[in-house]
Structure formats: structure tokens, C-alpha cells
N, C-alpha and C positions, 0 to 999 in steps of 0.2 A: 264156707267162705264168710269173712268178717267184712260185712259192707261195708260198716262205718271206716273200717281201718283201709280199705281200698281208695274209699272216695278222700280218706285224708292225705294217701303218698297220691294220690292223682292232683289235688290241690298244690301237694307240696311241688309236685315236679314241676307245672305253671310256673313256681318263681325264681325270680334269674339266681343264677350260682354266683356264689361268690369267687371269682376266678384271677389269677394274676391275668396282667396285659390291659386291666381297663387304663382307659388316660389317668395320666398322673400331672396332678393339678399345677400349673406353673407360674408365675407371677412370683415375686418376692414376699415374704412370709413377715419378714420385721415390721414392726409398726413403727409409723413418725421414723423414716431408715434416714432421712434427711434433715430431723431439726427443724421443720419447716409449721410442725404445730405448738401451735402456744406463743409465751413472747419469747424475743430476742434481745439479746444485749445490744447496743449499740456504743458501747465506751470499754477500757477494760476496767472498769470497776462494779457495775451490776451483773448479775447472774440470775438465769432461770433456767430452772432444771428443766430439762425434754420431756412432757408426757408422751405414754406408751413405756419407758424406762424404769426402771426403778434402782436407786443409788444405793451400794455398800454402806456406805459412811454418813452417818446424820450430817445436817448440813451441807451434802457435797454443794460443791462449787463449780461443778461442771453444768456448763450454760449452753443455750442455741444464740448466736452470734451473727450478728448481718455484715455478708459480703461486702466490703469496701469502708468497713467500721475504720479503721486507723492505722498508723505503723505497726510494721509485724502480724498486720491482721494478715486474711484473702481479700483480695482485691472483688468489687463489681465484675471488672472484665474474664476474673478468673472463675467465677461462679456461673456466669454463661458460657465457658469453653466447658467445662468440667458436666453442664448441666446440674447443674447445683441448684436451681432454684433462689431462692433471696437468702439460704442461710443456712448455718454449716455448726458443726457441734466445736468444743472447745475445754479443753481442762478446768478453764477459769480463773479468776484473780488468787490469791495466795490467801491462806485462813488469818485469823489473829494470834495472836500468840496466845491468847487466853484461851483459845481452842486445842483441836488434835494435832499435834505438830507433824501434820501429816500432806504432803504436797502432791504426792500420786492420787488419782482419781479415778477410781472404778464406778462402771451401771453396768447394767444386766437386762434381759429380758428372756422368759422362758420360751420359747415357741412352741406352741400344738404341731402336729403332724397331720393332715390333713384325713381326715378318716377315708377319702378315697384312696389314699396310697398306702393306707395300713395292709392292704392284702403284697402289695409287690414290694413292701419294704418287708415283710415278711420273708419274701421269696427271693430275694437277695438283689435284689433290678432295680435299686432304686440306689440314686448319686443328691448329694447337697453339695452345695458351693456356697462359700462363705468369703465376704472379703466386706470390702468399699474401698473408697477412693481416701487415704491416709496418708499424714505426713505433719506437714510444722513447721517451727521457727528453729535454728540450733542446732540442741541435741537433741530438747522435748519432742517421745514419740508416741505412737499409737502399738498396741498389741494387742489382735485379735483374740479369741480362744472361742471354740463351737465346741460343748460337751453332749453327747448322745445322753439321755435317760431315757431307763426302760418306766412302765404302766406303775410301777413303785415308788419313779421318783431317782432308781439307784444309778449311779455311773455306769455305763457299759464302754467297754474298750474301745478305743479311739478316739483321739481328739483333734481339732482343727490347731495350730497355735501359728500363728503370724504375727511376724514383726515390721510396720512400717519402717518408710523412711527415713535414716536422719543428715544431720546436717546439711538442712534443706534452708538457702538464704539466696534470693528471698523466699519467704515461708509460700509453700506447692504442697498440692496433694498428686501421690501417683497411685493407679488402681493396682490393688495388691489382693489376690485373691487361692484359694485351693477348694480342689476337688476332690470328695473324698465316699463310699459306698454308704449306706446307714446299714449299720447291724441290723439284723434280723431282731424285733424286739423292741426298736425303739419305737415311742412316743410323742416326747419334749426333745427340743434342741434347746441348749441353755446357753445364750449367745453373749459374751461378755468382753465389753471394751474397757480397756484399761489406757488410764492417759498420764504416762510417765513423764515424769519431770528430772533430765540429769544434771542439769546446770543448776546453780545458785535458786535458792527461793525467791522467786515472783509470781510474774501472772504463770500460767501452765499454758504453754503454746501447743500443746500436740494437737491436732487436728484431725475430723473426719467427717466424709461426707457419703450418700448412697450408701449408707450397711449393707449388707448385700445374705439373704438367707433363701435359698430356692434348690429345689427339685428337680429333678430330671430323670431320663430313663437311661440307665447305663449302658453306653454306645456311642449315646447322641451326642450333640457337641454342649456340652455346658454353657449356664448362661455365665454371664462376666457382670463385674461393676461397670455402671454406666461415668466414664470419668476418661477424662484424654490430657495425655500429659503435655504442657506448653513449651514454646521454645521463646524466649523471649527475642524479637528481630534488636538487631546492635543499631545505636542511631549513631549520632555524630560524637557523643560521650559517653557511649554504652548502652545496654538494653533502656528502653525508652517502653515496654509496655508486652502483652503478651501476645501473639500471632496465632492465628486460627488452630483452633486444637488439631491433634495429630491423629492418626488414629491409635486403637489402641493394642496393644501387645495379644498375639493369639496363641499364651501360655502363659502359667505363672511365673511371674516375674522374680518373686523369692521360695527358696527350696523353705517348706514350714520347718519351723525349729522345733525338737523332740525335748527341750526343759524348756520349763517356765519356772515363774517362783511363786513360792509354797507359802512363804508368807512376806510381809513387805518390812518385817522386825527383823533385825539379825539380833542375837542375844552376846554381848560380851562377858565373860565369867575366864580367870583365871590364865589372860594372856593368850586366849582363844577365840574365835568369834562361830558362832553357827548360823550356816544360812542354808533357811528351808529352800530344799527344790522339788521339783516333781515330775519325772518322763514321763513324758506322753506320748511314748512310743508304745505300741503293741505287738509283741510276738520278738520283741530283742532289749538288751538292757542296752541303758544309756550311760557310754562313756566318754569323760572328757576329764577338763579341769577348770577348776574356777578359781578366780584372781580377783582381789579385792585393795581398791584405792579410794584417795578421797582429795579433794580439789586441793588442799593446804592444810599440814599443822601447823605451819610456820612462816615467818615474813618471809619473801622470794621463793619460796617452792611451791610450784604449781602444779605440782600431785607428787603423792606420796603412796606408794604400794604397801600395802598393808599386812600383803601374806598371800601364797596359794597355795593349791590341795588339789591333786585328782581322785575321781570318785568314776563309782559304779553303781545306778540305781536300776533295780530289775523293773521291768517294762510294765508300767500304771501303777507304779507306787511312789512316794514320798520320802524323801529320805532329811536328815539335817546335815551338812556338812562343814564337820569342823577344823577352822582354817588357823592354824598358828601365828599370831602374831612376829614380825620379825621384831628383832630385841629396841634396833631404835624408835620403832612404830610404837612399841607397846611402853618403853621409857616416855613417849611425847603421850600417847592416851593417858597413860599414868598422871601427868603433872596437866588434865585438863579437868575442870569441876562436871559434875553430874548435866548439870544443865546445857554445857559447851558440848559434852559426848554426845547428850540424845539428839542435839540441831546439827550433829555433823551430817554431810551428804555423804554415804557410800554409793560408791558403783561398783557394781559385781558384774566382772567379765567372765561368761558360760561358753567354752571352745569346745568343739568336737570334730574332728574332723579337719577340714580348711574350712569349715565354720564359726561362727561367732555370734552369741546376742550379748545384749548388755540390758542392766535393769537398776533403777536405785532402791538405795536399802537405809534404813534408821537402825543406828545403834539403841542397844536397849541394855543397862546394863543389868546381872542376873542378882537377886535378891538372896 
């Protein structure tokens, strides 16, 4: 008999196994999920970017904002129903022209995975919920996206994609959230808000507040964003102010959408335009059509369609899809100079189903 080797499995059996079912840690996972570190804007002309975030685009212009800042802002009243604390995130003022002519506004942030739920995300028992409380002035919206990475860094199947709010006047956040299993394998959650602009270049009204990134054990009931939608009481000439928040909705309020967009360029070449998309659907392809218009070529028309196309991208891949211009769309792009094409606003309408998202897009013309 090998003593040393007895007295070393007797040592080893002392220490605890590593076993699915230990607690799995809950609290929310995003940092700074509300805007509330660092400074804030108080006008729409200054911007401070969010720490804990970190921005796509040099210079973003996406700012944290104090409740009751000005027109089209949130109001004070509506920061305390929603529980918002004194401040709330924000697209922000529009770039110069001498910048990227670029008015959509992406951040990011990666999330850890708690190394006490690495054994039951392994084992399949473990749920994320991803939202906050999202909305705006208009059109300008918010859309979520929660991407799984595995210990490499790589994509693994499934993604969260939510679409807030739109045409929300006056500007409201409503809590908008989904639940969804974590693969066996992940790591990092890659949590990313994108703050869309459909209307005319200015400030970027889309709005959010409580990001929302947490854990659970599958079964139980999910946590939610903390956020209650208002009703504003009618006075003697119309809502007069916001009335005690409501409670709040116990499911998600929007079915997630299975495309997003691939890139924020459509590329124009040869009376055709391409625009990247991407399903984020797992285990089925995604089919629809997409439709593409633009605010005015012309004095008195107030959109002008530009072409559509239906498409079929197989489930977590990218595809480009290319949209044929109709003949008088492409005569009026035709007779506009390089610099009036790149500042045109697109919006690309994505339908599947008795669904719909919409997203803006810059023409880019191909070299």
C-alpha cells in the first residue's frame, strides 16, 4: 500500500466538489447600468461619456443627462417614478460636419460571468435577462443586443436583440426586457446599446435608463428592469404632469427581433444598394423582406421608397442584401452630388412575419 498516495485522495476527498446547484449570484452585472457615475449634461449641447462603457466610434457623443434638463428631455417627476436616480443616458448633440457623418451611437460593455455560476451555466440551469427601461423623443430609438462569448472570446449561438419604443411624445421610457438560457460554455456577456436616430440630424433623443444584465436559475421567475410606465392625469387642457407610476408588466412586453443590422453603411454601386444584416436566430433561418426609403428627394414628398427585396439568412450568420433601386429612385440619386448621397437619411424596414423593426442606414457610394 502507497501511504503517501492514500493520505493524498483522503486530503483530496475533505474538499468540497465542485457540483451544479450551488447559489447562483444575483444582482445586476452591468456597471454604471443607470448614468449615474461621472458627470452629466445639463443642456443639449455638452456630452460626457458614461464610465464603466466603452464607445464604438471615437468621439461618441453619447452623454449621461440629468432628469428635468429641458424640452424633449425626461422630466425630474419622471426620474423618480421610473426610479432613475438623477440621470439617464442619451444619444447626444449631433457631430460636426467636419467629423464622421455619423448620427447613430453605439457603447458596449463586456460582462464576466460570475465564476460561481460557471459550474450551472455549464449544466444548462442558468437564465440571463437583459433589458432596461428604453424609449425617446419621436422616432429616435434604443436597441438592445446581449452576445454569449465562450473563454476565447468567440460568439456562441444566441443572441438577446430588443427593440425599444418609438414614437414616444412626450419623450417616456418603457421597461423592455428578455429571457433567455446561457449556453453551456459561456464566459463574457457582450452587452451592447445602440442609440438610433430616424428622423432629421440633431440632438439623438433615444433614451435609457437601469440596463438591466442578471442571472437566474431556470424555473424561477426572472428578474425585470426596475422602471414603471406613466400615465400622465388629463387637467383642465390636457396632461398637466405624470401620476404615480404604474406597476410594471409580468412578461416581456416585445417579442425580440431575430435581425439586426450588420453594418450602419449600405453601400450604393450600380442602381443597387446593399444592406448588411444579421439573424440572430438559432436553430431556424430568418426570413422576411426589407424595404428601404428616405425622408425627401424632392420639394413636397415626404418619403420616397427606394426599393425592396426578400431574403433568407441561415440562423447566426450575415448575409448583404441587395436591394434594386426603382427607376425613379435611382434617376433622382443619380442627379444628386456625392456629398448630398452620403448625408441622405435611410431607413430600412426588416418584416417577418406580422413583425417589423426599422433601423437608419448612410448611403455610401462603391468605389
Amino acid at each position: 500500500m502507497n501511504l503517501g498516495v492514500t493520505v493524498a485522495a483522503a486530503a483530496l476527498s475533505l474538499l468540497p466538489a465542485a457540483t451544479a446547484g450551488a447559489t447562483i449570484p444575483t444582482g445586476n452585472l452591468v456597471k454604471n447600468p443607470g448614468a449615474e457615475d461621472g458627470q452629466a449634461a445639463a443642456n443639449d449641447s455638452d456630452y460626457f461619456f458614461p464610465p464603466g462603457w466603452k464607445p464604438e466610434l471615437t468621439q461618441s457623443r453619447i452623454t449621461a443627462v440629468q432628469y428635468g434638463t429641458g424640452t424633449d428631455f425626461l422630466t425630474t417627476d419622471q426620474g423618480i417614478a421610473y426610479a432613475g436616480g438623477g440621470r439617464f443616458f442619451a444619444g447626444g448633440p449631433p457631430r460636426r460636419l467636419d467629423e464622421t457623418p455619423q448620427s447613430d451611437e453605439p457603447m458596449y460593455q463586456d460582462v464576466a460571468i460570475p465564476g460561481d455560476a460557471l459550474v450551472d451555466v455549464d449544466a444548462g440551469v442558468v437564465e440571463a435577462t437583459g433589458g432596461g427601461c428604453f424609449g425617446g423623443f419621436a422616432d429616435d430609438v434604443i436597441d438592445f443586443t446581449a452576445q454569449f462569448l465562450d473563454e476565447g472570446g468567440r460568439a456562441m449561438p444566441g443572441v438577446m436583440f430588443l427593440e425599444g419604443p418609438t414614437n414616444s411624445k412626450p419623450a417616456a421610457l418603457q421597461p423592455t426586457w428578455q429571457t433567455m438560457t446561457v449556453p453551456a460554455g459561456a464566459r463574457t456577456i457582450h452587452v451592447r446599446l445602440q442609440f438610433f436616430q430616424i428622423g432629421p440630424r440633431g440632438y439623438n433623443r433615444a433614451y435609457a435608463d437601469n440596463v438591466l444584465m442578471a442571472l437566474s436559475r431556470a424555473g424561477s421567475a426572472p428578474p425585470q428592469p426596475t422602471c414603471s410606465v406613466q400615465t400622465p392625469p388629463a387637467g383642465p387642457t390636457g396632461p398637466t404632469g405624470p401620476a404615480a407610476p404604474g406597476p410594471a408588466p409580468q412578461g416581456p412586453p416585445l417579442t425580440p427581433f431575430l435581425i439586426s443590422r450588420g453594418s450602419s453603411k449600405a453601400t450604393l454601386r450600380s442602381g443597387r444598394v446593399g444592406v448588411s444584416l444579421a439573424c440572430t436566430a438559432s436553430g431556424r433561418a430568418c426570413r422576411g423582406s426589407l424595404r428601404l426609403s428616405v425622408p425627401s428627394l424632392s420639394a413636397g414628398a415626404s418619403s420616397v421608397t427606394l426599393g425592396s427585396r426578400s431574403f433568407t439568412i441561415a440562423a447566426g450568420k450575415r448575409a448583404v442584401v441587395s436591394v434594386r433601386l426603382g427607376r425613379r429612385a435611382k434617376a433622382r440619386l443619380s442627379r444628386l452630388p456625392a456629398r448630398k448621397v452620403a448625408r441622405l437619411k435611410v431607413t430600412a424596414r426588416v418584416t417577418m412575419g406580422s413583425t417589423s423593426t426599422k433601423f437608419a442606414l448612410r448611403l455610401r457610394e462603391a468605389r
